[in-house]
N, C-alpha and C positions, 0 to 999 in steps of 0.2 A: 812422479813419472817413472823412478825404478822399478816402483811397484805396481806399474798399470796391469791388468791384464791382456790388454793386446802388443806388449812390450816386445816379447818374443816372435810375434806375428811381425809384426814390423820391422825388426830386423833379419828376419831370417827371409820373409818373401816380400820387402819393400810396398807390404801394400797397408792401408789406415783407412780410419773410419772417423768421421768430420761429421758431430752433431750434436746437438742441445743438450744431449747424455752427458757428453764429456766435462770433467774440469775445464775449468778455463786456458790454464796450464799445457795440458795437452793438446788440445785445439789450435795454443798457439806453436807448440812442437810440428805438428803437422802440417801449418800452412809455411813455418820456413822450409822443412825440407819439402816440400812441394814446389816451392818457387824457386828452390834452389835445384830442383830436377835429381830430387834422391830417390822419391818413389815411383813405383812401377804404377800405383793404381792408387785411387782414392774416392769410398766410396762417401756420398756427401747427399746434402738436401739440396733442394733451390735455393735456400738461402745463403747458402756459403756462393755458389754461381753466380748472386744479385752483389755479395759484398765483400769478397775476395777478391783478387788480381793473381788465378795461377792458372794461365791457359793448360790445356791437357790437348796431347796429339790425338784422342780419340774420347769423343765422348757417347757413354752408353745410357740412352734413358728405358729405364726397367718395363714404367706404364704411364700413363696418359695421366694419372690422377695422383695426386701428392697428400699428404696427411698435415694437417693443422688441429688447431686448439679444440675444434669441433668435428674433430672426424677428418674422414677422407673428404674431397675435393675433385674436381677437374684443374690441371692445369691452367693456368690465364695466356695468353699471350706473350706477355712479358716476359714471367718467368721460363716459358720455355725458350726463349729466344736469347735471355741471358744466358742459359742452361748449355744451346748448342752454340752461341757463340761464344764461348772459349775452346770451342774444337781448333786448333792450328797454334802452334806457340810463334812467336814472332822471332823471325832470323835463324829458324831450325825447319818447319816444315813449310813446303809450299802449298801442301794442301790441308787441310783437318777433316776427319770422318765424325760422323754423326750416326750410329746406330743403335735400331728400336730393338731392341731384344723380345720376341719373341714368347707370348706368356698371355696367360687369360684378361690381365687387365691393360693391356696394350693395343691401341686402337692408331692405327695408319693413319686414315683417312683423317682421324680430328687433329692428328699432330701435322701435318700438310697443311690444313685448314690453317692452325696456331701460326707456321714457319708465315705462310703469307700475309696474317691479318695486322694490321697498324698496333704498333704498341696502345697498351689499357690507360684510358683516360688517368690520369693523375685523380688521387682519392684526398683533401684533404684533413688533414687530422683535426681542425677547427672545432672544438665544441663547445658547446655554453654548460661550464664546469664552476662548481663556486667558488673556485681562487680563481679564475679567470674573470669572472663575473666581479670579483669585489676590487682584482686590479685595475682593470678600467673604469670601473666605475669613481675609484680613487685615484686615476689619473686623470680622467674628462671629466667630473662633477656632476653629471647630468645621466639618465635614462636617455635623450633622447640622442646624444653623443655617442653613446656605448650604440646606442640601436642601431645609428650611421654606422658606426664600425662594422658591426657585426653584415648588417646588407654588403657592405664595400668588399667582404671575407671571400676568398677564395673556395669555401664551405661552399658558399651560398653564391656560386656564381650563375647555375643556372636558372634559379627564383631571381635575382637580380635582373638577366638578361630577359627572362620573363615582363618583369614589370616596366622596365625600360619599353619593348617593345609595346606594355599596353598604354605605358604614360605618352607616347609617339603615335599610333593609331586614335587615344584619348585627342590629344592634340590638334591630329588633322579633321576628322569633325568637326571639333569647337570652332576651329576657322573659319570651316562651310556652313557651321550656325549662323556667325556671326556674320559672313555674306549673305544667307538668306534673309537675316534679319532686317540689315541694311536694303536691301532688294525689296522686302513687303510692305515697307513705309509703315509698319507699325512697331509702335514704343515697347517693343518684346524686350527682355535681356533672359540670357541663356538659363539663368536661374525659371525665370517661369515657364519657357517651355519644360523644362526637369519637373518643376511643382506639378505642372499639369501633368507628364506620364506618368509621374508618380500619385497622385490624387484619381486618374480613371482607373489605374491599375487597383487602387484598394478598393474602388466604388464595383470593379468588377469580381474580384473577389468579395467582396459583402452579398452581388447577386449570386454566385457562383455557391454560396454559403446558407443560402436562403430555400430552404424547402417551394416546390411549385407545385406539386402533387398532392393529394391525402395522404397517397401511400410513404411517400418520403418527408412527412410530418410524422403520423406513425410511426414509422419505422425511430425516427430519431427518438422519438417519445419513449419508443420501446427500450431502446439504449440508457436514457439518462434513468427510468424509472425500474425495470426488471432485475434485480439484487439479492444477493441473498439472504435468507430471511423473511422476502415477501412470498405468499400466496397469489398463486396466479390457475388457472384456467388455459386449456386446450384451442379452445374457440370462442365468441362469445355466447353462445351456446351449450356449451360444456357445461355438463352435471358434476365430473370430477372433479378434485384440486389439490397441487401440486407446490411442497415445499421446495423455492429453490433453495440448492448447496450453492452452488457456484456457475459463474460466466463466462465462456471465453469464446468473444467474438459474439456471432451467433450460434454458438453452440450452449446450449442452458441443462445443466444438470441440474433432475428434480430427485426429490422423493415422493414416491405414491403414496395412497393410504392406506395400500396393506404394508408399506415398509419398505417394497422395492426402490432399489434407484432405474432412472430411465430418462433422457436424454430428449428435447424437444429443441426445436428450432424456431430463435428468434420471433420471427415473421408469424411463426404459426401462434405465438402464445395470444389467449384472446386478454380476460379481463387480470387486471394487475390490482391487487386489496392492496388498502395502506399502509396497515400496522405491521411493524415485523417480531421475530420472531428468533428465538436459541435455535441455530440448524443442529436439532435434533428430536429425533421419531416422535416424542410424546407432544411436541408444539404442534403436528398438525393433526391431531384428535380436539387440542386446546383453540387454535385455526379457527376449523369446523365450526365448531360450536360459536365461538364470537360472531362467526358471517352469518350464519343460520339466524342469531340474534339481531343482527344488525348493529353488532358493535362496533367492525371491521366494515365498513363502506368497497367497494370499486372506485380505482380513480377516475376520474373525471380523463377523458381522451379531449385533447385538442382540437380545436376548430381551424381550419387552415386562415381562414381570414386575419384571426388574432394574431395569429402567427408572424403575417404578410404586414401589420399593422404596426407589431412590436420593430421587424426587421428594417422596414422602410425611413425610420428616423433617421440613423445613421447612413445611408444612403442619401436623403435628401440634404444631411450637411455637408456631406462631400460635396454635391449638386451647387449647392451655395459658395463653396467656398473655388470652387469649377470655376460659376461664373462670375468671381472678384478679380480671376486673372485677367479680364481683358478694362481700358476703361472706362469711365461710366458714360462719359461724352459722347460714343460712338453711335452711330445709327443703324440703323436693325439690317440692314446690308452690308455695312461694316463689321457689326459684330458677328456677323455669319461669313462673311471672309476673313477674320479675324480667328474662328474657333477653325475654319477651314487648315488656314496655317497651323496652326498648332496640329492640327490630326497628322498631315502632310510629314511635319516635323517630328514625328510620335517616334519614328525607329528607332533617329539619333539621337534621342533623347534618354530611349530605354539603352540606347547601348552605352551613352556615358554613366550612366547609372549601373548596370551589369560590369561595368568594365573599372569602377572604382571600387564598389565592393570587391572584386577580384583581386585588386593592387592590394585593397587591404587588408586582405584573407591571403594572399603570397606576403606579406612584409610580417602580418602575424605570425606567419609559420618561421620565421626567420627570427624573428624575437619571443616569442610565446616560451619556448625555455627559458631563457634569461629572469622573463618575469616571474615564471612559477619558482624560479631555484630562488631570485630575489624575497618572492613570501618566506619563503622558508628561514632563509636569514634573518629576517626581520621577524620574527616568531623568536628566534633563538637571540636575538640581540648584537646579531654580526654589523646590521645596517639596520640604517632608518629609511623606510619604503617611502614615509611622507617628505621628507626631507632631501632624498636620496643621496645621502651622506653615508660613509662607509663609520660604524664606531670603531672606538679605542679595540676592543673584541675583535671584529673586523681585521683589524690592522694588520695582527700577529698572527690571524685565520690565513690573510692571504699570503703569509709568508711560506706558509708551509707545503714544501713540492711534493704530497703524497696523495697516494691512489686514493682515497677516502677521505679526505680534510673534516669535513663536516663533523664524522663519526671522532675522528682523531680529537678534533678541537673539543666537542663535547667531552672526553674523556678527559681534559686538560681540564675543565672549564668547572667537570665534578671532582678534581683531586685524585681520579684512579692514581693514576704515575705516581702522586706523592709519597714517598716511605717505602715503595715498594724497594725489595729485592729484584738483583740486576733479571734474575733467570725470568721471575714473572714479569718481568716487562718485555725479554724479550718474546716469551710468549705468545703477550697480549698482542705486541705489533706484530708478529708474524703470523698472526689470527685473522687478521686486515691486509699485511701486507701478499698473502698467498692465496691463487685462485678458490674460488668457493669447494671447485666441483675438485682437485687433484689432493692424490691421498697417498700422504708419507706414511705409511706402515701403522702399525700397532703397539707405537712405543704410550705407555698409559700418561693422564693427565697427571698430577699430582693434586692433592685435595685442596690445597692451598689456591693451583691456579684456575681449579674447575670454579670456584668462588668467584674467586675475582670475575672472571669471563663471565659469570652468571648475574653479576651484578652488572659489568658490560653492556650484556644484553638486554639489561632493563633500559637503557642508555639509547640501544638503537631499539626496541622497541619505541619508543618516544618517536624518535628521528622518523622512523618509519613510517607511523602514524601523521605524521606533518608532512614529510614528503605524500603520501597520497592523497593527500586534502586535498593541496594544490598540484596535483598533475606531475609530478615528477616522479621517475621512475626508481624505486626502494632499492638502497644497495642491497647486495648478494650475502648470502649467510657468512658471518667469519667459519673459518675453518680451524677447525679443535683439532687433526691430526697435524695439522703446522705447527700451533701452538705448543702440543708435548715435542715435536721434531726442534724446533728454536729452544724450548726448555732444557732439553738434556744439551745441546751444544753448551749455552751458557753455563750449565753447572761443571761443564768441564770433559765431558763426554769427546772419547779419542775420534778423529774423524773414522778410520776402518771400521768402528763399533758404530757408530752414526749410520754408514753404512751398508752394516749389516742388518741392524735391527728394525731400519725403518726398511729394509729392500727397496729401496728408492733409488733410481740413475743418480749419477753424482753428481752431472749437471742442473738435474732438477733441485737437488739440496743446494749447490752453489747457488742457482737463481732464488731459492727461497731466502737462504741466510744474507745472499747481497742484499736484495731487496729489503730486508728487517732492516740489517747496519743501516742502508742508506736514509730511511723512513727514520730510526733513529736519530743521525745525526740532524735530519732537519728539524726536531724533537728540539735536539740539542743549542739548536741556533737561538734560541728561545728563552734567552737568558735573563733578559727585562723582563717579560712578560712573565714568565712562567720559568721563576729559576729553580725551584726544588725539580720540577720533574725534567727539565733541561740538563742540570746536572747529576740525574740519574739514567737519564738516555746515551749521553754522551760517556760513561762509565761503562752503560749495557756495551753501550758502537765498539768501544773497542775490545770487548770480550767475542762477540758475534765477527767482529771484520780480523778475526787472526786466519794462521794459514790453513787450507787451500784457497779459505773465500776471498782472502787480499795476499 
């Protein structure tokens, strides 16, 4: 603190500055004399406004839009409202001012909109992470327990209230089913009117599916058969002939026979030869000559009837299987007010059917991470997916409270940590534990730990690879300028040379080196499981957690 450079500032005109820059140390200098009413000014983020307690008689917002992890911003609601309410200190002023200073990124009219509108929905932090994932699942025994949790989540409150509302409009139909049913004196159950929407519906798309035309028999013909490689014709008529390259759509790239390329549409090509062919120049002189001979035939074009002949089978067993839903005792008046009912019935039948798929397409979206992160584990031997048992692996996977577990446990799992020196472990974890994209200076690796990290990387390249299989989203590159920034600390490097060398805020190196120590000692907690590199983590922690960072 003697040595701050805003030290002098602060005493001489009472005024400080409150930000993620700062040591911790300092930060916390500046919110006692603020509470205790020693400075004149303090300049700060929203975030100190959200989680301090030091009203100010006047508070000045610069502009409308605020700087985070990804850039600038708009203001939200909340924090502006946090922001102007600490204008007035309690038991000193009876009014508090709130003034927009004047300046290019400073907008009136949206900070008016902000003062009025209702604080910003609550966001929750809730997410299907795989230590989260393997401790529920090692406290409920079950997927299907963990799955209830997860719907029950405050995450997922509005997919929840989703499905609630469709399992309740679900419901009130089935009742007026089950009235109607009662009412038509026939032995329906809800189930077969559902068979029946769902049996016309695929007998409709079967005809929907069915060429009726010449041209849309054709046409399709022209689709499954026109490739490249075959020899085709203009018209059927056409004297010339055209190697296709390639297809897209109905756009058909040919080669002529002096060599040009040139472009024909679908619809227009007449006759299509059988044999194919190398797409290249000398195969259609090679062509030519086979068709001339009659070695290479024209394919035979479709007759629409055969077509109509092939299609209609699968249609007539839907047809059959249609009229099984009613029963066989009925009379031909019967059964004709019998199919009656069901058509009548058809809406609420297609809507219990639209509206379960939906329930089960919102509960998927609700579990669908869980399960891809679960493949994953179960690939690497954390849990047994058939089983749904968390293993021995597992066990000590979910103990550990770091940004990365996965990648961490893997490095546990290959012995990296074992025998290393404290400097290159604090490295490695502060390779993991520090954002991908921010950059401590140009302080160099050492050859030692650019190795290690290199062998690392073989580690998440793996990971990687298996996170995309199943759907889960690949962590973020580790970061090598952390890695030499946490290196030179543990070899003993003074903090002011720290400092200097990497040109880095010094609150950004505190959150880096916190974050190593902390990642560390959960490392360290690791003593069963994993006692060599437990007791080399817990050695790093306390090299990494000396002063400023603890």
């Amino acid at each position: 603190i003697k040595t701050h450079k805003h030290r002098r500032l602060l005493l001489r005109g009472g005024v400080a500055a409150h930000h993620a820059g700062h040591i911790p140390a300092w930060k916390l200098l500046i919110e006692k004399m603020m509470s205790k009413g020693l400075l004149n000014a303090i300049f700060a983020t929203s975030t100190v406004a959200a989680g301090v307690d030091f009203p100010a008689r006047t508070v000045v917002v610069s502009n409308a839009d605020t700087r985070g992890n990804d850039g600038w911003r708009p203001l939200a609601a909340s924090e502006l409202q946090q922001m102007t309410g600490r204008a007035g200190r309690r038991g000193k002023d009876n009014v508090g001012f709130v003034v927009l200073a004047p300046g290019q990124f400073q907008n009136p009219k949206k900070i008016a909109e902000l003062l009025k509108s209702p604080p910003d929905a609550l966001q929750s932090k809730f997410r299907s992470t795989y230590t989260s994932l393997l401790n529920l699942l090692d406290a409920f025994g079950s997927f299907a327990l963990v799955r209830e949790i997860a719907e029950k989540s405050f995450a997922f409150r509005d997919t929840s209230a989703q499905i609630d509302r469709l399992q309740n409009l679900r419901e009130t139909r089935s009742t007026r089913l089950r009235e109607q049913i009662k009412a038509s004196g026939f032995a329906f159950s809800i189930e077969d009117i559902r068979a029946f929407e769902r049996l016309t519906s695929v007998r409709l798309r079967l005809q929907e599916k069915n060429p009726t035309s010449r041209g849309e028999v054709r046409q399709k013909w022209l689709e499954e058969n026109v490739e490249a490689g075959r020899i085709v014709t203009k018209s059927r008529n056409g004297k010339r002939f055209f190697l296709v390259l390639s297809v897209f759509g109905e756009k058909v790239v040919v080669m002529r026979d002096d060599g040009q390329g040139a472009t024909l549409s679908l619809p227009h090509i007449g006759r299509v030869y059988a044999k194919k062919y190398a797409v290249k120049e000398a195969s259609l002189d090679i062509a030519i000559e086979e068709i001339h001979a009659g070695v290479n035939p024209p394919l035979d074009e479709p007759k629409i009837s055969h077509k109509k002949d092939d299609a209609d089978e699968p249609v007539e067993l839907v047809n059959s299987l249609i009229e099984k839903l009613t029963p066989e005792n009925l009379s031909e008046d019967e059964r004709r007010r019998a199919f009656q009912f069901l058509w009548e019935t058809w809406n609420d039948a297609e809507y219990l059917e639209k509206s379960g798929r939906d329930i089960e397409y919102l509960r998927g979206d609700v579990w669908q991470p869980f399960e891809n992160r679960a493949q994953v584990l179960n690939h690497f031997g954390y849990l047994d997916f058939a089983a749904q048992k968390v293993t021995t692996r597992g066990k000590w996977l979910a103990d550990l409270r770091v940004d990365r577990p996965l990648l961490v446990g893997e490095a546990l799992r290959h012995g990296i940590f074992d025998n290393l020196q404290p400097k290159y472990v604090a490295g490695l974890m502060a390779s993991l534990a520090a954002d991908s994209d921010r950059n401590y200076g140009e302080i160099h690796l050492s050859y030692d730990l650019s190795d290690i990290l290199s062998e690392f990387e073989q580690i998440i390249f793996n990971v990687t690879g298996v996170e995309l299989k199943y759907g889960v989203e690949a962590s973020e590159e580790i970061n090598f300028s952390a890695a030499a920034t946490a290196e030179a600390w543990a070899e003993g490097t003074s903090w002011e040379d720290l400092v200097f060398y990497t040109k880095a805020e010094e609150g950004d190196l505190v959150r880096l080196l916190s974050r190593t120590g902390e990642a560390l000692l959960q490392v360290a907690n690791l003593r069963d499981s994993n006692p060599n590199a437990a007791a080399i983590a817990r050695e790093t922690a306390a090299i990494i957690l000396r002063e400023p960072i603890r």
